[in-house]
Residue frames relative to the residue before (quaternion, step in Angstrom):
aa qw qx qy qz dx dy dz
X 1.0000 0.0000 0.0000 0.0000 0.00 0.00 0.00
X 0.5166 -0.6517 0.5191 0.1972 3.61 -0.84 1.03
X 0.6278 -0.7076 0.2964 0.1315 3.23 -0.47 1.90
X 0.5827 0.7524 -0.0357 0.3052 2.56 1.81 -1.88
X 0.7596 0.2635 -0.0897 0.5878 3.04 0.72 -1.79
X 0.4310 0.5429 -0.5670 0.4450 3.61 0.81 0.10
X 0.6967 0.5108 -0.3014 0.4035 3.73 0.07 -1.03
X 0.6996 0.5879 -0.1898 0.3590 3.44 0.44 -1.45
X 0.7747 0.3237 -0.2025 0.5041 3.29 1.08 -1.42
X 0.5643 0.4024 -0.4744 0.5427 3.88 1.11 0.14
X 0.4059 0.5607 -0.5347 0.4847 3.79 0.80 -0.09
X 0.8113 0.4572 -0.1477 0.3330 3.27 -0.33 -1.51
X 0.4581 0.6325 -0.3011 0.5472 3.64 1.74 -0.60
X 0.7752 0.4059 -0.2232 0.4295 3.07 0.12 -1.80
X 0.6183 0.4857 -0.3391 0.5166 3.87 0.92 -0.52
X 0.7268 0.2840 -0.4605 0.4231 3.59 0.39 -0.01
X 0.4941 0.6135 -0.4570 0.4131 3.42 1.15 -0.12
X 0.5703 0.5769 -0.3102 0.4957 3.76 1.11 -0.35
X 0.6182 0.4125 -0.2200 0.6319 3.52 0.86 -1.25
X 0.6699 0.2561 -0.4568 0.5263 3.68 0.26 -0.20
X 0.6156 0.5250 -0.4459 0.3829 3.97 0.36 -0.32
X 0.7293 0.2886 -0.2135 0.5824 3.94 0.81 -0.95
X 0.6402 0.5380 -0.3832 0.3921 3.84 0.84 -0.19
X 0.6839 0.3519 -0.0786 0.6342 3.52 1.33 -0.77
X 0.0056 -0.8313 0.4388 -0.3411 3.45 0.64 0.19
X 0.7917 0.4899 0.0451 0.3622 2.77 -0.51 -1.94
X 0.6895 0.4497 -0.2414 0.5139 3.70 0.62 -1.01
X 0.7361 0.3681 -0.2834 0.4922 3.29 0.76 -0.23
X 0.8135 0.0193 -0.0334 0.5803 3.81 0.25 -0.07
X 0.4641 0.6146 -0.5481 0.3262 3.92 0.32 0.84
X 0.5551 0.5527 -0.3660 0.5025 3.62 1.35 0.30
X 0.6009 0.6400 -0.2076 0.4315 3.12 1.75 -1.21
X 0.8563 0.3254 -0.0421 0.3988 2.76 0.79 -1.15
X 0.5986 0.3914 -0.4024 0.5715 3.50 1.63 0.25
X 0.5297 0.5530 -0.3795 0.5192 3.84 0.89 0.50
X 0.3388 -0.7187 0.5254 0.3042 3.56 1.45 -0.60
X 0.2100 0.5922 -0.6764 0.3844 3.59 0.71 0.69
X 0.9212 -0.2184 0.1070 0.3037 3.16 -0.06 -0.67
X 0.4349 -0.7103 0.3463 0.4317 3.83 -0.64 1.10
X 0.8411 -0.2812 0.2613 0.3812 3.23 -1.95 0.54
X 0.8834 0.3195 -0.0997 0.3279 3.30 0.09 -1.55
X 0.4780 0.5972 -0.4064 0.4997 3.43 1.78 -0.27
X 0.7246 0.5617 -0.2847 0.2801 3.05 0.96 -1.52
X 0.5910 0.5635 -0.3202 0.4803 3.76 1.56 -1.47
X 0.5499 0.6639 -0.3191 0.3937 3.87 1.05 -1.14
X 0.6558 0.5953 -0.1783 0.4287 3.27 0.92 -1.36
X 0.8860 0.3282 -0.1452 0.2938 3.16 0.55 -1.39
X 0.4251 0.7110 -0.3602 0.4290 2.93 1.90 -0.76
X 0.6177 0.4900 -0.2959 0.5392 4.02 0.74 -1.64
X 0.6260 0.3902 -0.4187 0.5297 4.23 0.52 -0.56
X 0.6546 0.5015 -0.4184 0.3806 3.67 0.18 -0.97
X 0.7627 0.4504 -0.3004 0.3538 3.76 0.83 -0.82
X 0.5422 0.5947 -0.2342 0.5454 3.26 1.69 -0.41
X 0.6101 0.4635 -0.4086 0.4960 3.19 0.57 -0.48
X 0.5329 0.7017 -0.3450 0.3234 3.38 0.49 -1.26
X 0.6970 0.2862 -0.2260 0.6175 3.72 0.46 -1.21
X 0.5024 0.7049 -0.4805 0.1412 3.87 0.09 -0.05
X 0.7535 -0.0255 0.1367 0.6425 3.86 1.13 -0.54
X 0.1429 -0.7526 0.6189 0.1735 3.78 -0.98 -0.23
X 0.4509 0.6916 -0.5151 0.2304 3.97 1.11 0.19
X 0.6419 0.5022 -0.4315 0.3867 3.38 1.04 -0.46
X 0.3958 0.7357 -0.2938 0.4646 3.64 1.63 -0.68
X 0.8384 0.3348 0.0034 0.4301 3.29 0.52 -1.18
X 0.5098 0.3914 -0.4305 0.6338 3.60 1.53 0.30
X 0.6428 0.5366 -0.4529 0.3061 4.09 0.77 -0.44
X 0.6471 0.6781 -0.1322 0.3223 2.64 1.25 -1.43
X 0.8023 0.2653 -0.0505 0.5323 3.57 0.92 -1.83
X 0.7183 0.4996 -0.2270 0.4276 3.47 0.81 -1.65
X 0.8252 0.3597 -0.3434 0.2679 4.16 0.18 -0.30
X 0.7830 0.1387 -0.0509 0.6043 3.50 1.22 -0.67
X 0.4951 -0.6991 0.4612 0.2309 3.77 -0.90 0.51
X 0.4912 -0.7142 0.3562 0.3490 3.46 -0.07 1.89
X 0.0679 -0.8267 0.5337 0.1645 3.85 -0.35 0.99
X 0.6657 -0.5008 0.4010 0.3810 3.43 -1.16 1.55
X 0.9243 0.1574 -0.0039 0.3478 4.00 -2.34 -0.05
X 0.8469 -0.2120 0.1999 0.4449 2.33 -2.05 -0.55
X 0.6940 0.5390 -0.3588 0.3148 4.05 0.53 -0.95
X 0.5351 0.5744 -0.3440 0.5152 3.37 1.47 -0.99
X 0.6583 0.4021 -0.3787 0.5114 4.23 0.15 -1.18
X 0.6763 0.4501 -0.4332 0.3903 4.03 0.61 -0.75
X 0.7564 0.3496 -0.3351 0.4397 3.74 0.79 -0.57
X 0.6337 0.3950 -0.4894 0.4505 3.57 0.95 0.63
X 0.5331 0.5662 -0.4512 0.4377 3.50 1.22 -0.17
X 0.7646 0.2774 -0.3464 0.4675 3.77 1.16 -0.64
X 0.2384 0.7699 -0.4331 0.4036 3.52 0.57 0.69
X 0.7817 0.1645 -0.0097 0.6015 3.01 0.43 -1.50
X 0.6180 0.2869 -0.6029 0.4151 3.61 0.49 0.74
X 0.3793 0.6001 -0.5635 0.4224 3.58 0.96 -0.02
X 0.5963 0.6017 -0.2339 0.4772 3.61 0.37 -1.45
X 0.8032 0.4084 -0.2395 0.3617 3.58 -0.23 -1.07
X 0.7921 0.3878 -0.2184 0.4178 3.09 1.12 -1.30
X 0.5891 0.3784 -0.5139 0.4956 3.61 0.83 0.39
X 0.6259 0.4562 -0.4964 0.3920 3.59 0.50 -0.17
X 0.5908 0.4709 -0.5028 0.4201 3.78 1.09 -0.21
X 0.6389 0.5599 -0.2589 0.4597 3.98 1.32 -0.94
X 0.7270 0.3510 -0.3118 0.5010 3.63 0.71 -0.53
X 0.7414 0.4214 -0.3213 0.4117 3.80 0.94 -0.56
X 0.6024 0.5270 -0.3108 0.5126 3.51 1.48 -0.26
X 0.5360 0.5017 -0.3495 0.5821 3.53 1.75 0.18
X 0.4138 -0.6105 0.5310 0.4173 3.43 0.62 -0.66
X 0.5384 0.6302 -0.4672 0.3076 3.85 0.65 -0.34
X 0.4405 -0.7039 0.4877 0.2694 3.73 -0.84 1.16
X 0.0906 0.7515 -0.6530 0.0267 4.35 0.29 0.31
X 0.5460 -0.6061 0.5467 0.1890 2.98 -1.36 0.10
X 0.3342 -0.7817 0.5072 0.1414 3.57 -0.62 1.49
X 0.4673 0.5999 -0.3801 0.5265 3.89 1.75 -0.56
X 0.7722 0.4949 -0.2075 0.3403 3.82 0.58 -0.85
X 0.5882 0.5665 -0.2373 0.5261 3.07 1.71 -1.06
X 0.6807 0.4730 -0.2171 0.5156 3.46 0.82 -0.74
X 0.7998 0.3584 -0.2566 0.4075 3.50 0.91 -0.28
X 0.3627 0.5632 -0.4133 0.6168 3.32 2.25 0.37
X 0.7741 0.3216 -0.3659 0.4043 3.41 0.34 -0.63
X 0.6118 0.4618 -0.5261 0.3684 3.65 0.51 -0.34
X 0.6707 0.5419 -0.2483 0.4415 4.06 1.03 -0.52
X 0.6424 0.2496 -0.4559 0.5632 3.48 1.48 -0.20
X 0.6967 0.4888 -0.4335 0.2963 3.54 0.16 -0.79
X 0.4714 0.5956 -0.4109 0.5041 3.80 1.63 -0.52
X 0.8415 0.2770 -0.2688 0.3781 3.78 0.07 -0.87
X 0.5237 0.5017 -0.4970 0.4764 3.63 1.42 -0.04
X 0.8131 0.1952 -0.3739 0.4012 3.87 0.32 0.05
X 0.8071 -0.3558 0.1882 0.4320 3.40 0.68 0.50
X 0.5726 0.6408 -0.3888 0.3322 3.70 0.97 -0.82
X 0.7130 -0.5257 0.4531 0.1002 3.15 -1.59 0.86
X 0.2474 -0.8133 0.5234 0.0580 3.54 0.19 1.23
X 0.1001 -0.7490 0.6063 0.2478 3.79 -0.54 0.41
X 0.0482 -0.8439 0.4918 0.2090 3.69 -0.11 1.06
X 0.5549 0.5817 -0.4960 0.3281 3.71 0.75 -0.13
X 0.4687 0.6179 -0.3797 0.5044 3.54 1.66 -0.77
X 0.7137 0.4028 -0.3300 0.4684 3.69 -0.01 -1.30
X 0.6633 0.4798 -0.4409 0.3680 3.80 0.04 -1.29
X 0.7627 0.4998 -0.2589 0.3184 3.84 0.62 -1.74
X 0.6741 0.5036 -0.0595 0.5371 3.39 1.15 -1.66
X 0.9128 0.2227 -0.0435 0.3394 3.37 0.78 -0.56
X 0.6578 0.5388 -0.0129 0.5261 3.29 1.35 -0.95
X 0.6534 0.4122 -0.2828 0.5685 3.29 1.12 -1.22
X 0.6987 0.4333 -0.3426 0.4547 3.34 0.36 -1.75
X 0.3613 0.6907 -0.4893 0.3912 3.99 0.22 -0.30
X 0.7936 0.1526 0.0690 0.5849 3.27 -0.46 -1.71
X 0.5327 0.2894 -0.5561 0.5686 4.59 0.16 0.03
X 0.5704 0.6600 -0.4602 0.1648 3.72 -0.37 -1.20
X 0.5977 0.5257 -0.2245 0.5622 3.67 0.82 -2.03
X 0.7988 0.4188 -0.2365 0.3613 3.42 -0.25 -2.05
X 0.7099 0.3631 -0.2690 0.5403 3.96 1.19 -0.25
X 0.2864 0.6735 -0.4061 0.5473 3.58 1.74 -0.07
X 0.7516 0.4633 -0.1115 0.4560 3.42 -0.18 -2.40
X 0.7607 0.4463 -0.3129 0.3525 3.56 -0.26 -1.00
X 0.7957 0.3452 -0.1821 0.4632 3.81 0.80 -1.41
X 0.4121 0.6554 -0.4078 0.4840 3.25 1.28 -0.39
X 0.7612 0.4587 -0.2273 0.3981 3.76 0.71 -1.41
X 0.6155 0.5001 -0.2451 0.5577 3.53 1.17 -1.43
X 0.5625 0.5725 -0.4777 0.3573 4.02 0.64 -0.36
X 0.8294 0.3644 -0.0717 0.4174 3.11 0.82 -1.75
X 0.4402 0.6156 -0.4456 0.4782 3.18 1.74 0.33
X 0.6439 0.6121 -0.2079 0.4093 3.33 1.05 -1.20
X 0.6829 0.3613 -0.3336 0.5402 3.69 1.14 -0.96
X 0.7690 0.3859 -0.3709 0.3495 3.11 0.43 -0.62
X 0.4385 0.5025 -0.4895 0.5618 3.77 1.02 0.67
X 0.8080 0.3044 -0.2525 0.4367 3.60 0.34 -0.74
X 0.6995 0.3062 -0.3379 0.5503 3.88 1.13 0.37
X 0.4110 0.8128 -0.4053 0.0787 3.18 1.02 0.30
X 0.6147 0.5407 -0.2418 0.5209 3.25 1.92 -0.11
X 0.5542 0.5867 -0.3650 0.4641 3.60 1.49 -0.42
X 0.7355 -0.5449 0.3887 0.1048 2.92 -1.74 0.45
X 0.3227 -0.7527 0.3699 0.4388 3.29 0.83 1.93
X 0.6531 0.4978 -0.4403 0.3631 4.34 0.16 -1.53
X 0.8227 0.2845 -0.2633 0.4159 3.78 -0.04 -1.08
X 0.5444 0.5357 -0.4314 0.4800 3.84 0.78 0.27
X 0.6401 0.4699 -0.2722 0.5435 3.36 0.98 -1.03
X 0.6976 0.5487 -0.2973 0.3521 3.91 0.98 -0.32
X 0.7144 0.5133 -0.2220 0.4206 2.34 1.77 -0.92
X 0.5129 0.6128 -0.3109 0.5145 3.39 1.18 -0.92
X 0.5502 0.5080 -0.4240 0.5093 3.66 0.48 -1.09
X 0.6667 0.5901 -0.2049 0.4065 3.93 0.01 -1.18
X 0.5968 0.6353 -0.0753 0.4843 3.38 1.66 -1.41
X 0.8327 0.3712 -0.1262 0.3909 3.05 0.73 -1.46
X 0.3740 0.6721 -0.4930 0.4067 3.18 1.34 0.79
X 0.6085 0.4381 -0.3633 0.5530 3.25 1.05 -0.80
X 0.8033 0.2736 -0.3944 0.3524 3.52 -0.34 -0.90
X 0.6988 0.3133 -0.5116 0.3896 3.69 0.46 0.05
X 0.5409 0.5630 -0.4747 0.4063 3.67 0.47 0.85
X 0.6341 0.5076 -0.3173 0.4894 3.10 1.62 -0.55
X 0.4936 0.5924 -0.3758 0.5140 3.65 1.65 -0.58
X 0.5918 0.3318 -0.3494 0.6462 4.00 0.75 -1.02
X 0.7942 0.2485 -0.5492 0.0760 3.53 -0.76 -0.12
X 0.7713 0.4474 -0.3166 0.3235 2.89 1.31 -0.58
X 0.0081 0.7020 -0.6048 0.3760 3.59 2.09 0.92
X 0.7286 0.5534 -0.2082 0.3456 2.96 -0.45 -2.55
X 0.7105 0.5059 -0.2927 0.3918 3.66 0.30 -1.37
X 0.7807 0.3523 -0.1422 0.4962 3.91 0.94 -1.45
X 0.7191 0.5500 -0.3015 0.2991 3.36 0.78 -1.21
X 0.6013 0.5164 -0.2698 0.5467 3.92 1.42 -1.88
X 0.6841 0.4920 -0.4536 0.2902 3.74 0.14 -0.49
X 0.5782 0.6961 -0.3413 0.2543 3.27 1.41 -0.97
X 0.5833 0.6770 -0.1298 0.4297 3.01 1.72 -1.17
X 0.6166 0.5321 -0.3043 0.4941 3.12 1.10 -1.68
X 0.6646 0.4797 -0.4222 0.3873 3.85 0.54 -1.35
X 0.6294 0.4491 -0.4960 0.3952 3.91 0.70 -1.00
X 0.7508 0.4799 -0.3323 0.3089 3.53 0.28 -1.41
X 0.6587 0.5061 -0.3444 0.4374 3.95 1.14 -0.44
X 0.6038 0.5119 -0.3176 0.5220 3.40 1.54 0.19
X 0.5131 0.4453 -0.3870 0.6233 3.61 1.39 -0.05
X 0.7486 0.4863 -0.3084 0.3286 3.16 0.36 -0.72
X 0.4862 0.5694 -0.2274 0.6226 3.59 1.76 -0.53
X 0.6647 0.5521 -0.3057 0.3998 3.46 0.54 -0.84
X 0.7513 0.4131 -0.0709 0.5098 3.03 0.88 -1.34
X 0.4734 -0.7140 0.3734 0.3558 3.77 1.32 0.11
X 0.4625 0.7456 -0.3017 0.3731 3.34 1.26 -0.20
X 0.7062 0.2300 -0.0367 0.6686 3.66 1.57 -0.30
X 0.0105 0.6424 -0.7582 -0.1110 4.04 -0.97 -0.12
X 0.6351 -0.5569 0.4831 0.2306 3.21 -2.07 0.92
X 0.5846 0.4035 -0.3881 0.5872 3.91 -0.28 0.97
X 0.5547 0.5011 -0.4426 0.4953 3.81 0.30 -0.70
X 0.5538 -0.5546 0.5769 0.2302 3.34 -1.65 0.91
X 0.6138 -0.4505 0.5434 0.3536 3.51 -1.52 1.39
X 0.3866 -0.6499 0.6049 0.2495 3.83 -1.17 0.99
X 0.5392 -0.6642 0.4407 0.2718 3.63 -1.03 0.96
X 0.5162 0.4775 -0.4923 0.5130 3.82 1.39 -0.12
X 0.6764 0.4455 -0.4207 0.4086 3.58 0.30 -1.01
X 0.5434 0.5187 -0.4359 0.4957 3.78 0.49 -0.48
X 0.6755 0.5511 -0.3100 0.3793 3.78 0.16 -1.17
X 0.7579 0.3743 -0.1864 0.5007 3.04 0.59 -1.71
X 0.7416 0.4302 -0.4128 0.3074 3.53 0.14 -0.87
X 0.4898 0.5838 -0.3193 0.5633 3.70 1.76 -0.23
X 0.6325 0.5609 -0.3568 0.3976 3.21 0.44 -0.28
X 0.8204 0.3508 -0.1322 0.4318 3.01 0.31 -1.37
X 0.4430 0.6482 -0.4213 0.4540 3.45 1.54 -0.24
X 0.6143 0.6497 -0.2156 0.3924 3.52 1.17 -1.33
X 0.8158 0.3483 -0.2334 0.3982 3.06 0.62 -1.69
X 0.6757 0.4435 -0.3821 0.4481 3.65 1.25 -0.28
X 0.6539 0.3811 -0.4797 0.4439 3.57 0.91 0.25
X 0.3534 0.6898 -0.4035 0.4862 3.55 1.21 0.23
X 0.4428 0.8611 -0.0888 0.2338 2.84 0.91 -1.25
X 0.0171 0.7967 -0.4843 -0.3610 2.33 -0.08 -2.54
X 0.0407 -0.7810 0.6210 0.0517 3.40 -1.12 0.06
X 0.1232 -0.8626 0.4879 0.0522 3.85 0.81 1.44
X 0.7606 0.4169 -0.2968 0.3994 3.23 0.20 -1.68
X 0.7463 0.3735 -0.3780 0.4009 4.18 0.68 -0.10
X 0.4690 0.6371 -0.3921 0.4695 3.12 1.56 0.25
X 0.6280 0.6151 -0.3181 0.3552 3.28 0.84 -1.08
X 0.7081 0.5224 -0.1968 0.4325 3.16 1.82 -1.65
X 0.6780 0.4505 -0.2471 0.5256 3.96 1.06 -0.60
X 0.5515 0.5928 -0.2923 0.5089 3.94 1.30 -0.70
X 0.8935 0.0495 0.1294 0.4272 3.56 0.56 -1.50
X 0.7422 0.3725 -0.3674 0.4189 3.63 1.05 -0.50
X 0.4438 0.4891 -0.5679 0.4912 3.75 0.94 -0.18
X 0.8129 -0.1981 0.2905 0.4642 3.75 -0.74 -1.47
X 0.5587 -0.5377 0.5703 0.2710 3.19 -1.32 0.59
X 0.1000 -0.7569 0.6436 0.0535 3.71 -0.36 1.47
X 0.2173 -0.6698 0.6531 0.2785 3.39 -1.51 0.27
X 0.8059 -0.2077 0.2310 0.5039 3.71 -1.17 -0.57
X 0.6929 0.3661 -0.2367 0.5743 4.08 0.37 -1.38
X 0.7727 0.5102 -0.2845 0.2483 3.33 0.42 -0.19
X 0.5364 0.5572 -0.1759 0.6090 3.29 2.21 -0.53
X 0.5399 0.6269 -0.2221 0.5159 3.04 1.34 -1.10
X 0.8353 0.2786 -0.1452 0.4512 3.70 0.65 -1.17
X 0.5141 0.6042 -0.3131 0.5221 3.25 1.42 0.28
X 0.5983 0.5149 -0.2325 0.5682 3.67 0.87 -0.98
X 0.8369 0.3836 -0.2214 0.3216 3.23 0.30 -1.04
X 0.6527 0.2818 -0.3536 0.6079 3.61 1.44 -0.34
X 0.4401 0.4456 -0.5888 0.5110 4.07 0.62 0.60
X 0.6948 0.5310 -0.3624 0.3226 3.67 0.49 -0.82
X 0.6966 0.5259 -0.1738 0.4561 3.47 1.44 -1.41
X 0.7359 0.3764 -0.2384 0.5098 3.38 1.13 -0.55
X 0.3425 0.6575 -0.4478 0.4998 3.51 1.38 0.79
X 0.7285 0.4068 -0.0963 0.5427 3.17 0.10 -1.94
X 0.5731 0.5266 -0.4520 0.4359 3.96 0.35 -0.60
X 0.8055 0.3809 -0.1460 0.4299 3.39 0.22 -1.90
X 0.5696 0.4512 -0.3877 0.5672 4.28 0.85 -0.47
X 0.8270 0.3584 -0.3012 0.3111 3.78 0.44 -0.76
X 0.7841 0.3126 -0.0795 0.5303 3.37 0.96 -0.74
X 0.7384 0.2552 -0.2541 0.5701 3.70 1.24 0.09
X 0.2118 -0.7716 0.5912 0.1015 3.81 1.20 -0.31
X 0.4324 0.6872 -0.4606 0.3585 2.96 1.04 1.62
X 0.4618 -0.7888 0.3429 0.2167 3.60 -0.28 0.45
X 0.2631 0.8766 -0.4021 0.0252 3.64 0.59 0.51
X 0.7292 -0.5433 0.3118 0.2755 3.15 -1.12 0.43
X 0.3011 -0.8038 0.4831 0.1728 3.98 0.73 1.12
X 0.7154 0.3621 -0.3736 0.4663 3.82 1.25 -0.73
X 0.2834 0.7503 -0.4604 0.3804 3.52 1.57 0.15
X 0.8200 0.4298 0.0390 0.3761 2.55 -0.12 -2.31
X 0.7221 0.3563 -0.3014 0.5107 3.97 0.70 -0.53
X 0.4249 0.6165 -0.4329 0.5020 3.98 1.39 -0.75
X 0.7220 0.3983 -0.2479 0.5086 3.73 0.07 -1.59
X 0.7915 0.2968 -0.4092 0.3436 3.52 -0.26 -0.75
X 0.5885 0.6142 -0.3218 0.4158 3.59 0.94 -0.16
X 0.6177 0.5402 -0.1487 0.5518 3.36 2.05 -0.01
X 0.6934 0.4289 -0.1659 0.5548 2.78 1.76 -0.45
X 0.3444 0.6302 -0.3572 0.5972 3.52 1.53 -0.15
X 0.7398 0.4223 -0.2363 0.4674 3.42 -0.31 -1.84
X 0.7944 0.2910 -0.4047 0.3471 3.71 -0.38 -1.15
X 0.7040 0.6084 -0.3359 0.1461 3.78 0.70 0.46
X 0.2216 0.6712 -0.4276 0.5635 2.52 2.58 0.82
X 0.7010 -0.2227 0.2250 0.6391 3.62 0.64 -1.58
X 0.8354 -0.1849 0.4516 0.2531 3.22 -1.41 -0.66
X 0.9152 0.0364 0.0495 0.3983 2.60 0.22 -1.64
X 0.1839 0.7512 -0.4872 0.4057 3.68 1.68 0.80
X 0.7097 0.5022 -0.3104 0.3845 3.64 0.68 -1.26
X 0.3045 0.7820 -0.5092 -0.1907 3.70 -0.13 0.10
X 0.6033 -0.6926 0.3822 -0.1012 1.66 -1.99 2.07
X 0.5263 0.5484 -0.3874 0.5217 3.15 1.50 0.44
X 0.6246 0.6075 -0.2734 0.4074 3.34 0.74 0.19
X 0.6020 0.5204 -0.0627 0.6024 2.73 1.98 -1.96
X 0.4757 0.5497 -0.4319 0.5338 4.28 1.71 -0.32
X 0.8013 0.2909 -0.3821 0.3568 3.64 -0.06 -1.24
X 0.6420 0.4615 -0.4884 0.3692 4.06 0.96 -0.49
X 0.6194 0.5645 -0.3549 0.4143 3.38 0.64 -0.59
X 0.5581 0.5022 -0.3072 0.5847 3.97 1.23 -0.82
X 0.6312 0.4745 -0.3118 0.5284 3.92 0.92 -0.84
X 0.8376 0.1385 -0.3724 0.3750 3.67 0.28 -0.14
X 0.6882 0.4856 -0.4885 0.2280 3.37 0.75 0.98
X 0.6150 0.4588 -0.3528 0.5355 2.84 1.55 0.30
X 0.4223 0.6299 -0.4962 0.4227 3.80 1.49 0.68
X 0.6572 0.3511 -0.4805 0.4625 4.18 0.44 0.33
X 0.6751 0.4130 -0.3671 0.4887 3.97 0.57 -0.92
X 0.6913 0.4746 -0.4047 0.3646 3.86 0.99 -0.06
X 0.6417 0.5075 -0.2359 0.5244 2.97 1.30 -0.77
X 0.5986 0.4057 -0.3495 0.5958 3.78 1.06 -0.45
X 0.5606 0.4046 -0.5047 0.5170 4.43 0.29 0.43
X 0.7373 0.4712 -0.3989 0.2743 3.21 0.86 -0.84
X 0.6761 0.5340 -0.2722 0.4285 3.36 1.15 -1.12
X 0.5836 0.4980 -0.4709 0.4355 3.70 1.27 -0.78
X 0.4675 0.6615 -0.4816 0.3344 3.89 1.05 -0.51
X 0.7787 0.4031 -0.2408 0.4161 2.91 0.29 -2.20
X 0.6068 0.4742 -0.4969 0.4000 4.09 0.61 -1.01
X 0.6201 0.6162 -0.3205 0.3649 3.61 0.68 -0.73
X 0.6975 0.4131 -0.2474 0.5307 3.79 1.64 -0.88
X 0.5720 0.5766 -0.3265 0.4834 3.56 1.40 -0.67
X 0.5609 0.5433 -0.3749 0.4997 3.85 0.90 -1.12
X 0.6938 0.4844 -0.2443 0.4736 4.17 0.38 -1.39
X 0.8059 0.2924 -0.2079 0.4710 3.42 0.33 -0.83
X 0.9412 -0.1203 -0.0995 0.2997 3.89 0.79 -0.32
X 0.4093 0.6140 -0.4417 0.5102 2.95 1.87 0.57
């Protein structure tokens, strides 16, 4: 196996782990930080140090990318359809984050492994994609929406006698924790995704087998770079989850974070499913809002993100069949 493309295509990994670090961002601390819980840069500090922690937390979600969606394809042709993958991947996160639109960097990557898999021939597992990927997709939001609502029903039944100013301090104070729990368990879903691409280069190249423990560099590095791109930042989709859905106050960020956080850690531990964290924090941030009214949420905003993740895997899978399609001409 060419040394080369071994390098190149964990290169190219470790860069989308960055684009997923400044593209996703946001899900973790754009409630925080449009409530004034906390300032921008404390907040990006914060999350980056969760994102790396998470990282070491489990490897099941690692191991559904890795084995459960596409059949590990053999050589030089197999390192070219993961190398176009992840430019499939990259480039809608550069198109959806240079829009401001929150997509999902978990989805983009898993369009490309399915277009760039069927443009060279490789065996799609579709019961893998539908269960692991598909379902949780479209249950995720609709369990996003719902607990998100029943949370902030719940505080606001149990503060309903306190003092709107010193509740609203407090919570503020609060949401440090839950938007650390939102970065760790980012860190926890997002770095593994990576780990699963890079343990498939590494398989490819013979240099690994499936069962062998995740190598502790690939853990490091793929944490890392998660960090430095949520470090980063990721403003212009903050702006969109912070301020253009609904004006959040303190109890309300507070109760968002914390069921995006819970339905992380739920779904990575006990399903070792991969979902989409801008899924899951988008929806619960709808479900908060509609418990002022109805019509606070606007839902015209909440149309084009929702339209953005369903057309973020069949875009991101043209792109990669493109790029497998330039890699095949030029060196396969």
């Amino acid at each position: 196996m060419d040394t080369f493309a071994l390098v190149a295509t964990i290169g190219v990994a470790l860069f989308f782990t960055y684009t997923n670090g400044f593209h996703d961002s946001a899900n973790a601390i754009a409630t925080s930080v449009s409530t004034r819980a906390l300032t921008p840069r404390a907040a990006l500090l914060m999350a980056a140090v969760m994102n790396l922690g998470g990282a070491f937390l489990g490897s099941g979600v690692a191991k559904t990318v890795s084995e459960g969606l596409i059949q590990t394809p053999e050589g030089s042709k197999g390192m070219g359809i993961l190398f176009a993958a992840l430019v499939g991947a990259i480039t809608w996160n550069l198109i959806t984050w240079y829009f401001g639109l929150p997509s999902s960097s978990s989805h983009a990557l898993f369009g490309g492994m399915v277009g760039a898999a069927l443009a060279g021939g490789t065996t799609v597992y579709w019961h893998g994609v539908l269960e692991k990927v598909v379902i949780p997709m479209f249950v995720s939001p609709i369990v996003g929406l719902c607990a998100g609502y029943l949370v902030m029903t719940a505080i606001m039944w149990i503060f309903r006698r306190a003092n709107p100013h010193k509740a609203k301090r407090g919570f503020r104070i609060a949401q440090t924790v839950s938007a650390a729990g939102m970065a760790l368990g980012h860190g926890l879903q997002d770095a593994q995704k990576t780990m699963g691409i890079v343990v498939m280069a590494l398989v490819i190249a013979d240099v690994e087998d499936y069962g062998d423990p995740i190598p502790v560099w690939v853990k490091i590095a793929c944490a890392v770079m998660l960090s430095l791109g949520t470090y980063a930042g990721g403003w212009r989709i903050m702006r969109t989850l912070g301020r253009k859905i609904i004006e959040l106050d303190p109890p309300q960020g507070f109760a968002a974070e914390t069921t995006g956080a819970s339905i992380m850690f739920t779904t990575a531990f006990l399903f070792k499913a991969p979902i989409s964290t801008t899924h899951v924090i988008t929806s619960a941030i709808m479900g908060v809002g509609a418990t002022k009214r109805v019509n606070a949420v606007r839902w015209g905003v909440a149309k084009n993100i929702v339209l953005g993740w369903f057309i973020t895997m069949p875009a991101a899978a043209a792109v990669a069949a493109a790029a497998f399609g330039v890699v095949h001409l030029a060196f396969l």
